[in-house]
VEXSESE-40747 format. One record per residue (C-alpha): residue in one letter; residue number from 1; x, y, z. Coordinates in steps of 0.02 Angstrom, whole numbers, plus 50000, padded with zeros to 5 digits. Layout:
<atoms>
['a',NUM,[X,Y,Z]]
...
</atoms>
This chain:
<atoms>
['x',1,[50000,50000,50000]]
['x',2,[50091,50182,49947]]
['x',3,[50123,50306,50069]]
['x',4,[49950,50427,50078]]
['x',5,[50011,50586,50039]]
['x',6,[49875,50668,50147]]
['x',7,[49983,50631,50302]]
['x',8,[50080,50796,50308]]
['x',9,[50142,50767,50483]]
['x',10,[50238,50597,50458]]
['x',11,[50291,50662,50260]]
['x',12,[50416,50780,50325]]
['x',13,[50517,50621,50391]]
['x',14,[50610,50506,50270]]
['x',15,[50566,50332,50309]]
['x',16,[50708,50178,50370]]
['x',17,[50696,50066,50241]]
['x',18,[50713,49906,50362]]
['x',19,[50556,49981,50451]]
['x',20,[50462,49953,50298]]
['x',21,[50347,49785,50308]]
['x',22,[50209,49720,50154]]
['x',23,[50054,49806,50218]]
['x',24,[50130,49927,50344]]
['x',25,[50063,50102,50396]]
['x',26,[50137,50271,50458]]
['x',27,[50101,50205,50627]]
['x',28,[50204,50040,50635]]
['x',29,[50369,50139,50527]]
['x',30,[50512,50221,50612]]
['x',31,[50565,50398,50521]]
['x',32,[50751,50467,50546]]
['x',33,[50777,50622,50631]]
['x',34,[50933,50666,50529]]
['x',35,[50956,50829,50448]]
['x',36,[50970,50828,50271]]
['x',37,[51137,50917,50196]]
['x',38,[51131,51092,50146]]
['x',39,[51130,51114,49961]]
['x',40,[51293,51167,49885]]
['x',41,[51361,51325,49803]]
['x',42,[51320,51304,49638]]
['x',43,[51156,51197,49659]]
['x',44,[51092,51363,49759]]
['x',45,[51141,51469,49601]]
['x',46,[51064,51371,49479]]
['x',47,[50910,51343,49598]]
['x',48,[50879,51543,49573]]
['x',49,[50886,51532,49401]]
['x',50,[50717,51419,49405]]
['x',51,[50558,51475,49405]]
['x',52,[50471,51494,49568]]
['x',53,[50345,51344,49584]]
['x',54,[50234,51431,49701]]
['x',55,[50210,51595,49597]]
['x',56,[50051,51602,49496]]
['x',57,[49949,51772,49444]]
['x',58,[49780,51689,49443]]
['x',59,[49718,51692,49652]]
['x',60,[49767,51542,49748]]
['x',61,[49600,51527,49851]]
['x',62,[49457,51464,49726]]
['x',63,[49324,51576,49809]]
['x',64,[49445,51733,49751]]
['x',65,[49430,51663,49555]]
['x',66,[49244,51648,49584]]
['x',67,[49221,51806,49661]]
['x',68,[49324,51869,49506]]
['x',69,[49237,51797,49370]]
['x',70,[49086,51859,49482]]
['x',71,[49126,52037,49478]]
['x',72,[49201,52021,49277]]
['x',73,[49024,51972,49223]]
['x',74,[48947,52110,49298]]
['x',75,[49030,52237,49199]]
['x',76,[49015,52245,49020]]
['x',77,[49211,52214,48931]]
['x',78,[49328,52348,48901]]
['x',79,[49354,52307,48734]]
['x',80,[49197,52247,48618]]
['x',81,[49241,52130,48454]]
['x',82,[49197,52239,48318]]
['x',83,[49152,52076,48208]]
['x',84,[49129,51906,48205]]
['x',85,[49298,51865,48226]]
['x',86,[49393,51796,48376]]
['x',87,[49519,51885,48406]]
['x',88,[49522,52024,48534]]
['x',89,[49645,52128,48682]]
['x',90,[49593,52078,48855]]
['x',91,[49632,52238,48948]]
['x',92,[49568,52163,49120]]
['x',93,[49687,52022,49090]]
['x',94,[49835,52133,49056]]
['x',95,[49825,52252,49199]]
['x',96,[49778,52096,49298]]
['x',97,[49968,52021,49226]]
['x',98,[50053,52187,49274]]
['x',99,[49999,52224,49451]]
['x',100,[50035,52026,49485]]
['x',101,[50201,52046,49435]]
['x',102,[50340,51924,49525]]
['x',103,[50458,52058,49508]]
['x',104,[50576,52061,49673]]
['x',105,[50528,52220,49788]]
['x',106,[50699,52249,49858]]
['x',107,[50746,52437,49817]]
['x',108,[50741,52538,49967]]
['x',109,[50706,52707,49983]]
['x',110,[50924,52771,49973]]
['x',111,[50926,52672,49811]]
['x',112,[50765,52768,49738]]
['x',113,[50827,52932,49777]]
['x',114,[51007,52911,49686]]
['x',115,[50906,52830,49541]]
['x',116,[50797,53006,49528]]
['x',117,[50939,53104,49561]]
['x',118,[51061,53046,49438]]
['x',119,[51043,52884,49390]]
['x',120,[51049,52919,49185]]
['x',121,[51148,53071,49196]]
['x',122,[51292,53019,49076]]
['x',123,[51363,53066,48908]]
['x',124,[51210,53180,48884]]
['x',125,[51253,53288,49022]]
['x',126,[51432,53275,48991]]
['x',127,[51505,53241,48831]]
['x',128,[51336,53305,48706]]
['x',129,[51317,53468,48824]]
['x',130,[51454,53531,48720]]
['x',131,[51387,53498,48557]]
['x',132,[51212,53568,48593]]
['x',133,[51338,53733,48661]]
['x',134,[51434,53748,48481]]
['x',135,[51259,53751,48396]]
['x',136,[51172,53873,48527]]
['x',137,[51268,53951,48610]]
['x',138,[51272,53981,48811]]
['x',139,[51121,54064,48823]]
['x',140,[51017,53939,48693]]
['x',141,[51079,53806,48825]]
['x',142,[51028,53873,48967]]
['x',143,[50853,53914,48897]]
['x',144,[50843,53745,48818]]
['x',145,[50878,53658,48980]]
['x',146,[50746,53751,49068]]
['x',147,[50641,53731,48957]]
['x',148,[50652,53517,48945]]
['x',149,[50659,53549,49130]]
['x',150,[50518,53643,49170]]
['x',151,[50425,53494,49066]]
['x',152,[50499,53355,49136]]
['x',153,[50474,53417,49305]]
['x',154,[50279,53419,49272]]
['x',155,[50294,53248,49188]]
['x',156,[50380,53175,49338]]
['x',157,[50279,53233,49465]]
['x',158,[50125,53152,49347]]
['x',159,[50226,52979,49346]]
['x',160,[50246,52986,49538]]
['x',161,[50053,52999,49569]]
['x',162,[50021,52875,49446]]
['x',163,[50151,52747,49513]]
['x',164,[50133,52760,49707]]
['x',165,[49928,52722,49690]]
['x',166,[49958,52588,49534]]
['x',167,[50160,52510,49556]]
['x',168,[50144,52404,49422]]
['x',169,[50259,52333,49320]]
['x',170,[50304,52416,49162]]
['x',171,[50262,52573,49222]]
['x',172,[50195,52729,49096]]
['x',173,[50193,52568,48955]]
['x',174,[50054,52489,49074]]
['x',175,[49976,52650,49103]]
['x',176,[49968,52678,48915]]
['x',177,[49867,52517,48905]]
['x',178,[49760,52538,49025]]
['x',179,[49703,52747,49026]]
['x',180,[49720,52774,48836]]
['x',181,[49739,52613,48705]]
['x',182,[49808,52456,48703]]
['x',183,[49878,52484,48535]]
['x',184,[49962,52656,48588]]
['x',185,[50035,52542,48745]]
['x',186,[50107,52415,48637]]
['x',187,[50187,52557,48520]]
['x',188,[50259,52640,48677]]
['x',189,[50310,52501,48755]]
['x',190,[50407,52418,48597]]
['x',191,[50474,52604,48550]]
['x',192,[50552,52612,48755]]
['x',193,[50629,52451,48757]]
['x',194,[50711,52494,48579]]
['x',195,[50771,52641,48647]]
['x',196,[50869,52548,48788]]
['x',197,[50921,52402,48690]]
['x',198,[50999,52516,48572]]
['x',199,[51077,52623,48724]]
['x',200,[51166,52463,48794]]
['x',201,[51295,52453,48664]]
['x',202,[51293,52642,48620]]
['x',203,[51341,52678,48810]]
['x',204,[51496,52536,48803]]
['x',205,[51567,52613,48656]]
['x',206,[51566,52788,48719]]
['x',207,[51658,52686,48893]]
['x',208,[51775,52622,48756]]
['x',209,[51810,52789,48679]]
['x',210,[51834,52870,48839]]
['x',211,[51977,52749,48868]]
['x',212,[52066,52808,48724]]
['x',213,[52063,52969,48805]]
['x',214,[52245,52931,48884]]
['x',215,[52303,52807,48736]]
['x',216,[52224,52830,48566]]
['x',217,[52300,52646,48532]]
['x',218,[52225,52562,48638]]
['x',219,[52112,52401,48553]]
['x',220,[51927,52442,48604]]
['x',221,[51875,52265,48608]]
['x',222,[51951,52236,48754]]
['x',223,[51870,52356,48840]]
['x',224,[51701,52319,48760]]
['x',225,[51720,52129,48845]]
['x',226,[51757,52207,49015]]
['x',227,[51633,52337,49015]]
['x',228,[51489,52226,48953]]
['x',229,[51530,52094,49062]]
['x',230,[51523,52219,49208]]
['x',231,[51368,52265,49144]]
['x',232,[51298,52089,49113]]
['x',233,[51361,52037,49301]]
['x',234,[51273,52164,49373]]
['x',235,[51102,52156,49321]]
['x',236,[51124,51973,49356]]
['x',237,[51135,52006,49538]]
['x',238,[50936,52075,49518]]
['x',239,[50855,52239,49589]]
['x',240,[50967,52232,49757]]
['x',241,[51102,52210,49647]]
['x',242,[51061,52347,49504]]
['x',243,[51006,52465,49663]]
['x',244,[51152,52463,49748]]
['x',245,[51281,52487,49605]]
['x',246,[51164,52649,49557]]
['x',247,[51179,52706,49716]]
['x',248,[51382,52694,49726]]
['x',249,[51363,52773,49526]]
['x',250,[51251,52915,49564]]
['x',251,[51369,52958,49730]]
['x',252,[51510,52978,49618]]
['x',253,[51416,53075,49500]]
['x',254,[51323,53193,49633]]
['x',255,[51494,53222,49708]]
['x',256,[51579,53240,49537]]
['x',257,[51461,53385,49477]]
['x',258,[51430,53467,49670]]
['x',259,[51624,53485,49645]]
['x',260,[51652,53563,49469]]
['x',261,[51526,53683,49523]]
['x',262,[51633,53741,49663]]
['x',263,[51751,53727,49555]]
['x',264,[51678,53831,49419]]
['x',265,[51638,53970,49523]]
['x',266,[51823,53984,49570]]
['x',267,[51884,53965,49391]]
['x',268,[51749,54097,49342]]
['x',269,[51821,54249,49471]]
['x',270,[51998,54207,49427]]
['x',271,[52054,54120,49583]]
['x',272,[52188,54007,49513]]
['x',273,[52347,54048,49488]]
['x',274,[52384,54132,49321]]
['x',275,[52196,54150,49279]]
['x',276,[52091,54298,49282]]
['x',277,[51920,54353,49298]]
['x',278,[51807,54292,49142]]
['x',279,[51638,54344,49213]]
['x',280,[51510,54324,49063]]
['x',281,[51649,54367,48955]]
['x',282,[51612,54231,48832]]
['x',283,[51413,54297,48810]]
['x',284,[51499,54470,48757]]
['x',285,[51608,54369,48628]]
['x',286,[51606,54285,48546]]
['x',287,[51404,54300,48612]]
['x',288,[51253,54224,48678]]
['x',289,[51175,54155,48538]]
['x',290,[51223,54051,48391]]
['x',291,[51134,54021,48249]]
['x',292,[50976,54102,48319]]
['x',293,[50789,54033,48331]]
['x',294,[50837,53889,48214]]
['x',295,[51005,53863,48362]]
['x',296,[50899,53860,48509]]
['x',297,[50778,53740,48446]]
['x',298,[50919,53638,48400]]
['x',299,[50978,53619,48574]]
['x',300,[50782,53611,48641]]
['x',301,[50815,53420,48559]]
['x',302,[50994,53388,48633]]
['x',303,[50933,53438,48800]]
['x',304,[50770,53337,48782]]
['x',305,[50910,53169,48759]]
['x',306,[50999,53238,48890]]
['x',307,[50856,53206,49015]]
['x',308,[50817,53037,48951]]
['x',309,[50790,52893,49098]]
['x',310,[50725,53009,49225]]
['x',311,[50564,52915,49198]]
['x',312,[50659,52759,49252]]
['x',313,[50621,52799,49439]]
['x',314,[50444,52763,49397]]
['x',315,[50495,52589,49308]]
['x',316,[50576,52539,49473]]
['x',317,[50393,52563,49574]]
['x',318,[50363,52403,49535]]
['x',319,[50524,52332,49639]]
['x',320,[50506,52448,49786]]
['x',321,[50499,52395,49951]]
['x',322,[50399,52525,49989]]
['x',323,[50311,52667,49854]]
['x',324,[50199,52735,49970]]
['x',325,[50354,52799,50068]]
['x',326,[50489,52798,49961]]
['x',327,[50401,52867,49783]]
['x',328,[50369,53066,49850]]
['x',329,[50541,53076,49920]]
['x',330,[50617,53003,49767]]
['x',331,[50491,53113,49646]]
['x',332,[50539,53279,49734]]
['x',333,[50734,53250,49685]]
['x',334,[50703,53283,49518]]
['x',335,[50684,53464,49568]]
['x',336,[50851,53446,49629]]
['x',337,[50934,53374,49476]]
['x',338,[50850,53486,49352]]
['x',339,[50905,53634,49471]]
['x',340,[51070,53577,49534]]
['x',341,[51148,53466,49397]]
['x',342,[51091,53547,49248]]
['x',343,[51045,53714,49261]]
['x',344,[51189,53792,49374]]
['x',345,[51317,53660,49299]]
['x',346,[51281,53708,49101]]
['x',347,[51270,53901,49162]]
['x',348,[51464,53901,49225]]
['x',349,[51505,53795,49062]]
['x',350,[51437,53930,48959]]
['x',351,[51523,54074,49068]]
['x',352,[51683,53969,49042]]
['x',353,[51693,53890,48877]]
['x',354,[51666,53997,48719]]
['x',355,[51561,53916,48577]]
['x',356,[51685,53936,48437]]
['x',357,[51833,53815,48532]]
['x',358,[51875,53701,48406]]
['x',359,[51870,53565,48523]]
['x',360,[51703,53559,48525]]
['x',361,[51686,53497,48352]]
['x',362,[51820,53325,48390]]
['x',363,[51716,53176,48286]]
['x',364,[51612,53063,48359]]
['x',365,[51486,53087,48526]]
['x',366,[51566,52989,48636]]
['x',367,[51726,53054,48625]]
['x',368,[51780,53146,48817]]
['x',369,[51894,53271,48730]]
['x',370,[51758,53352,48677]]
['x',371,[51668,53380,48850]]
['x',372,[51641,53537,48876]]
['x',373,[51673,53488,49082]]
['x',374,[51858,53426,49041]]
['x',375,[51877,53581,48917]]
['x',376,[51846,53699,49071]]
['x',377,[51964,53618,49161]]
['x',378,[52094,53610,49034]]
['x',379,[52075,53790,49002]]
['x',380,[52124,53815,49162]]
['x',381,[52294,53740,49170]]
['x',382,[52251,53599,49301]]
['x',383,[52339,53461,49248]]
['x',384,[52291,53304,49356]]
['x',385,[52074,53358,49367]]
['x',386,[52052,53326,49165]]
['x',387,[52093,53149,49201]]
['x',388,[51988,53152,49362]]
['x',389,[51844,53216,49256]]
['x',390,[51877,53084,49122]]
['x',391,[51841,52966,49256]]
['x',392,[51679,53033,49318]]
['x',393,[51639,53013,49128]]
['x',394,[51679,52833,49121]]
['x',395,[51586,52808,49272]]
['x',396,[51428,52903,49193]]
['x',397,[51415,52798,49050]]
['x',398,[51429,52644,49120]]
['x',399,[51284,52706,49242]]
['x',400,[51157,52719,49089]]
['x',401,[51228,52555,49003]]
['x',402,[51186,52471,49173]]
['x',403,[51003,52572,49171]]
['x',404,[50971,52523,48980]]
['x',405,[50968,52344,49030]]
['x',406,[50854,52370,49167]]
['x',407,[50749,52484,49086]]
['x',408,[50737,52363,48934]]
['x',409,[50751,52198,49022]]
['x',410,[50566,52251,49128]]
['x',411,[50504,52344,48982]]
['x',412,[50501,52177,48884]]
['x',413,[50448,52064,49038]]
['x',414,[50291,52195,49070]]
['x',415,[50251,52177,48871]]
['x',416,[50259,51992,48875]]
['x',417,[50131,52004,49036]]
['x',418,[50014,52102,48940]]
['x',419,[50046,51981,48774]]
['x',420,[50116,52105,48686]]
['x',421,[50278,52015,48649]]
['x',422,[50321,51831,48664]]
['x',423,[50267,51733,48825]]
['x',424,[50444,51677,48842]]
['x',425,[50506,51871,48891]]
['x',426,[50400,51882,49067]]
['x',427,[50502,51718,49147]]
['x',428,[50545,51783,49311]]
['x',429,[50638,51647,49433]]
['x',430,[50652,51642,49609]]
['x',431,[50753,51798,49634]]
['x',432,[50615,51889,49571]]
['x',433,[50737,51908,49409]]
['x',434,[50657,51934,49207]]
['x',435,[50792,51825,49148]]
['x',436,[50749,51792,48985]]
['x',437,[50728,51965,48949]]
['x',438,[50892,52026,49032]]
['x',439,[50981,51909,48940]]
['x',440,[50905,51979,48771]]
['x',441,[50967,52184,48823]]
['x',442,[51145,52107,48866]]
['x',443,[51137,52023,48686]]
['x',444,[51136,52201,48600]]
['x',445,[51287,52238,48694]]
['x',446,[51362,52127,48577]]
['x',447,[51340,52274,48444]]
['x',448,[51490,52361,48542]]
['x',449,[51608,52261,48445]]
['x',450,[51575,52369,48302]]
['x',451,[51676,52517,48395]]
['x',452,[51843,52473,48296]]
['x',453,[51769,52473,48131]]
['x',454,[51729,52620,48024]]
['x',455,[51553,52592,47990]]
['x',456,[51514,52591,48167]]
['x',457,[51430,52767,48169]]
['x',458,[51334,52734,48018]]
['x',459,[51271,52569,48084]]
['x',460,[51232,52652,48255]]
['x',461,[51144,52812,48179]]
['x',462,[51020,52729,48106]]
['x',463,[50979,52609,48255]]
['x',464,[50968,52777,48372]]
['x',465,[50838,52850,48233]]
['x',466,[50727,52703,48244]]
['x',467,[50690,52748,48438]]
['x',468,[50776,52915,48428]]
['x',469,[50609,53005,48492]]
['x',470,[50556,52881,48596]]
['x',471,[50570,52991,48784]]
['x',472,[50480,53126,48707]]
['x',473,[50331,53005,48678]]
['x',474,[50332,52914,48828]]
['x',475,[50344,53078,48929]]
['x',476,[50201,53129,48828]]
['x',477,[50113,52973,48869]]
['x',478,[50122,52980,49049]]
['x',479,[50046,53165,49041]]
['x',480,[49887,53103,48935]]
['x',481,[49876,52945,49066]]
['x',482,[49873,53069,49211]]
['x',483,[49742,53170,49127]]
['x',484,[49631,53015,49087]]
['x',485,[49667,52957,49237]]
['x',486,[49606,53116,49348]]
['x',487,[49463,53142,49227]]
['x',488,[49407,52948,49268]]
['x',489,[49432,52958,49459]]
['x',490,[49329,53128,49485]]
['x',491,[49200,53021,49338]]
['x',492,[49187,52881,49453]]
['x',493,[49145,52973,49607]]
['x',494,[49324,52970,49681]]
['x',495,[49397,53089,49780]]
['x',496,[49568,53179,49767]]
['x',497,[49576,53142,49958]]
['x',498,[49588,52967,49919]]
['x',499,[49763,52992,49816]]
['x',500,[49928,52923,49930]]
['x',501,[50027,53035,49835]]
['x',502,[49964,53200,49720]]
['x',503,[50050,53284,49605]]
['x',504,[50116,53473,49660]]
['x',505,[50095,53514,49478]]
['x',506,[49903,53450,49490]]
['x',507,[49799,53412,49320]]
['x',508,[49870,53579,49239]]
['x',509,[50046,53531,49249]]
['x',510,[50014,53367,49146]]
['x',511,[49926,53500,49021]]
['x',512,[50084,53585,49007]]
['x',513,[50206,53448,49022]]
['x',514,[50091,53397,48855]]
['x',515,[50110,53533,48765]]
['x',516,[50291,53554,48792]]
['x',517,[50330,53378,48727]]
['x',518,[50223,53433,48555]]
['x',519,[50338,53565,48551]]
['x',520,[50484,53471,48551]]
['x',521,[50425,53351,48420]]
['x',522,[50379,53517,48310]]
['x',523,[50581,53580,48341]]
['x',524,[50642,53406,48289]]
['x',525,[50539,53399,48134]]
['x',526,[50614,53575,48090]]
['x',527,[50790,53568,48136]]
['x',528,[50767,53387,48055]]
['x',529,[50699,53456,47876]]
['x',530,[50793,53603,47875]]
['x',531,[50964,53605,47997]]
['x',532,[51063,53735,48039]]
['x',533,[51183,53726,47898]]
['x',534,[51069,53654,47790]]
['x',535,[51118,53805,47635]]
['x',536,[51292,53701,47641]]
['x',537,[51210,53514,47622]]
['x',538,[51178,53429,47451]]
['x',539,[50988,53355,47451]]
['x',540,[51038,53184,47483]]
['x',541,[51122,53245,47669]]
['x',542,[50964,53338,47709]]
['x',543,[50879,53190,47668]]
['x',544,[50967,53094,47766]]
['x',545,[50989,53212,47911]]
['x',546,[50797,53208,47911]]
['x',547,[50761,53028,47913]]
['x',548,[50886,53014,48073]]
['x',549,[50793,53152,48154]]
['x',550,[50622,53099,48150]]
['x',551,[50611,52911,48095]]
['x',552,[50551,52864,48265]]
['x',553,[50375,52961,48194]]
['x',554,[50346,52839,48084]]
['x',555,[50391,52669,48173]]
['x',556,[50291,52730,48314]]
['x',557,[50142,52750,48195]]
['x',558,[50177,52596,48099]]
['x',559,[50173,52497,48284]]
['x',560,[50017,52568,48346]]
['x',561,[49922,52544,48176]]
['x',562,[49962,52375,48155]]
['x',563,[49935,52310,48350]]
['x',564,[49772,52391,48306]]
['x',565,[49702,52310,48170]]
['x',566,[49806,52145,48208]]
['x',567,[49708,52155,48396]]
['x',568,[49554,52238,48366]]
['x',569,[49594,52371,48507]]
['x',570,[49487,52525,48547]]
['x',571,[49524,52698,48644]]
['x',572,[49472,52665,48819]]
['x',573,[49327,52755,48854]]
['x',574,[49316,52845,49046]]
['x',575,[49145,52744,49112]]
['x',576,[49277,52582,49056]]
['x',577,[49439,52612,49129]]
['x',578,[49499,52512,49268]]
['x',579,[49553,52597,49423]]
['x',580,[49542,52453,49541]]
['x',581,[49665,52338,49491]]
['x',582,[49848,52364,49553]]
['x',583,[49792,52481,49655]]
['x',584,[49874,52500,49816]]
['x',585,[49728,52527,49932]]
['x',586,[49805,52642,50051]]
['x',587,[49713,52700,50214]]
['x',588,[49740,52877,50158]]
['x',589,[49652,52971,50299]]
['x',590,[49752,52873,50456]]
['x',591,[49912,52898,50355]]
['x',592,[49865,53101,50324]]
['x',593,[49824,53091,50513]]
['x',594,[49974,53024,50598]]
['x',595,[50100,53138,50463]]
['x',596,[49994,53291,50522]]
['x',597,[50056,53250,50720]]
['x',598,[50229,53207,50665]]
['x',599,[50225,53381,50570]]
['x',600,[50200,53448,50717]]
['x',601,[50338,53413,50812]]
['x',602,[50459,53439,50669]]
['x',603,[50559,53625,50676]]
['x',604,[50513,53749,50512]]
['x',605,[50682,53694,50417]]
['x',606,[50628,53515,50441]]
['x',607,[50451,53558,50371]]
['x',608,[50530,53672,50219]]
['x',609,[50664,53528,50165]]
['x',610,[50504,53379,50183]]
['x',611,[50435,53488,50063]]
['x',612,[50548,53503,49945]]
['x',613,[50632,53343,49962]]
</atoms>
């Protein structure tokens, strides 16, 4: 007679095999009592690559799937079939998918904070500053970059409401899906993770070129290995992993740019020996603008890459320990970046480097000689901080090729939730890990090899165009979700009272953070048809110059029409949208109550610095 499995108690023994009789029972055996041996090294590592067993998205107590199909029935679908055919989106399944997601919640609230303060500050900020200053000039910078900041700050503080009340995974994607269409979600979604999967090797060849910084003979390949490899290891130690190597990156950075500052202002009122004052000599001559309107809206698209991945704090939602807490905090030091990091930093680099120094115009991106930070420097006769600088650069970029394979890696695991890529791409195992999709963004790191041949720009120009736009449309995206989505919750009878976290730019902010984006896609489609030397190019450059600029238009179109007729999708009407699901049901008045009393007892600086951070 087997063993009954039923017997729990007397199952957690393994049986002496002399006990065993023909006919026996549980009662009449004799278990051992000995400890089984701890599993080894490698058997634990390739345990966490497996899927976790006990994880399922569907509810584990039956009653919960009846009560579910229950409560389904009563409302009428999202998403009607149009004909007799089959084939339909399931939006209730999707943002079911996403708000299940097995996703590890490990980031704390340190690791959010250095993510929204400078986790993707890198060769935009440092190395691409300069070229947006030769075309502009200082003042065109500065405007540009409060101008992109002013949006993004709106667009942020949109993202943060959305994200601490739904923390799903895939983020303003999901949120595409679910307030506006399916179709525009799965165009968003596929245009993002392009984006980053084209960043990946991007980011390791301008590590590569940075290298050749000291030795221009240096073989690249071998620092392509090490520096995707790095990259590769990394992300394979999961969100705890990923969180904490931000953290250490963003330090570095913070520190690096809090100290060129100081250093600025120093270099600015002639405080080095041998230097003099400069002032705002450099907006007298050789002037403050270059190239005029037709500049500035030039550098309105530089600056707009330049802020790419500050939406990524909202990605990592999903893997936070805590949103509720850690979201505002994290949210409100984007103020501080766009402020600190930007703004003040680009404002010394225009009072200190003129746009006419040739060194501006050194070939190629990536390359850290033409930094406008390690020009400054140079300018001023310091001989060891150029290298220091070169460094910081290194660092930089190897932040953002770290953050395009998390940002592409969950990207593809949320689209594969909501089947809007292959099943295979949402495998999380038991470290709460999207393998299969991480090890599809390292794979495009592979394209880094390309940084010793010639064609390596070419090739790489035209994979940037295909996602080239994609931030503007996602930031644009998460401004229309927050408006559907506050248009919805007053529809439904909801209160703003009810909201964990609200926006400080309210409904009007996402208006404007809207608008702004619009604007930017108007300046690339003009600086794109027409650049500023455009009298100088033959037809088949403009041409070409155009089709770099604003191909993204296009592919994004080309995505959403054919999800659309392919799945039969529909705008998501207001009485339809789902606000329940993923929803993290907060008990808002006991948590506005006991903040209120700890207000209380805090001193006014306390009170101003909660506020703004």
């Amino acid at each position: 007679m087997p063993p009954s499995t039923g017997d729990i108690e007397m199952n957690i023994f393994p049986i002496k095999e002399d006990s065993l009789a023909q006919g026996s029972s549980y009662t009449m055996r004799e278990p051992t009592y000995e400890e089984a041996a701890p599993p080894r090294f490698l058997d634990r590592i390739m345990d966490g690559f497996r899927r976790d067993p006990t994880q399922r998205i569907t509810p584990e107590d039956p009653l919960d799937e009846i009560h579910a199909a229950e409560a389904t029935q009563l409302r009428r679908p999202m998403l009607h079939r149009r004909s007799s055919q089959s084939q339909y989106y399931d939006v209730r399944m999707a943002n079911l998918q996403t708000a299940q997601s097995h996703l590890a919640r490990k980031l704390k609230g340190r690791h959010l904070q250095m993510i929204a303060i400078g986790g993707s500050i890198g060769s935009g900020l440092f190395v691409t500053s300069g070229r947006a200053l030769q075309v502009g000039g200082p003042a065109s910078l500065l405007m540009a970059y409060l101008f992109i900041g002013c949006m993004l700050y709106c667009t942020v503080q949109a993202l943060g409401e959305l994200a601490v009340a739904f923390p799903v995974a895939g983020s303003f994607s999901a949120y595409s899906t679910r307030f506006l269409d399916p179709s525009w979600g799965f165009a968003m979604g596929w245009n993002y993770a392009l984006q980053w999967l084209v960043a990946l090797p991007l980011e390791i060849i301008a590590a590569s070129i940075t290298i050749t910084y000291w030795n221009p003979d240096l073989n690249k390949a071998i620092f392509v290995t090490i520096f995707l490899i790095a990259v590769v290891a990394i992300n394979l130690f999961g969100i705890k992993g990923y969180g904490e190597a931000e953290f250490i990156f963003a330090i570095i950075k913070v520190i690096a740019v809090i100290g060129f500052i100081l250093l600025g202002i120093v270099l600015n009122i002639g405080g080095v020996p041998g230097g003099g004052y400069i002032g705002v000599l450099y907006w007298r001559q050789p002037g403050a603008f270059h190239n005029g309107f037709k500049g500035l809206c030039s550098v309105f698209v530089t600056s707009a890459f330049a802020f790419a991945g500050t939406e990524l704090v909202g990605l990592a939602a999903a893997e936070t320990a805590n949103p509720r807490k850690s979201l505002p905090t994290a949210i409100k030091q984007v103020f501080w970046r766009i402020t600190l990091f930007y703004i003040v930093a680009l404002f010394l680099i225009g009072l200190l480097v003129p746009y006419d120094d040739p060194r501006l115009l050194i070939p190629g991106s990536a390359s850290a000689a033409a930094s406008p930070f390690v020009i400054a420097i140079e300018n001023a006769g310091i001989e060891v901080l150029p290298s220091v600088m070169n460094v910081v650069i290194l660092i930089a970029v190897l932040s953002v090729g770290n953050s395009s394979v998390f940002g592409s890696s969950r990207t593809l695991a949320a689209l594969a939730d909501q089947k809007q890529a292959p099943k295979i791409l949402s495998y999380v195992d038991r470290r709460g890990r999207p393998l299969v999709s991480i090890v599809i963004s390292s794979s495009m790191g592979l394209l880094a090899y390309l940084a010793d041949l010639d064609e390596q720009a070419a090739v790489l120009d035209w994979l940037v165009a295909i996602s080239g736009l994609s931030s503007v449309f996602t930031w644009s995206s998460i401004c229309l979700s927050h408006i559907r989505f506050r248009r919805a919750w007053a529809k439904k009878g909801h209160s703003l009272r009810e909201l964990a976290f609200k926006s400080q730019c309210g409904v009007f902010g996402s208006y404007l953070g809207f608008l702004l984006n619009m604007l930017v896609l108007v300046a690339q489609f003009w600086v794109g048809a027409w650049p500023v030397d455009w009298v100088a190019k033959s037809s088949r450059e403009i041409a070409k110059n155009f089709f770099l600029q604003f191909m993204a238009v296009p592919v994004v179109i080309i995505f959403y029409v054919v999800h659309r007729r392919f799945a039969r999708t529909s705008f998501i009407k207001l009485d339809d949208m789902d606000l329940d699901t993923g929803r993290r049901d907060f008990s808002v008045p006991i948590l506005l109550t006991q903040e209120a009393q700890e207000r209380r007892g805090w001193p006014r600086w306390k009170r101003l610095y909660k506020f703004l951070c």
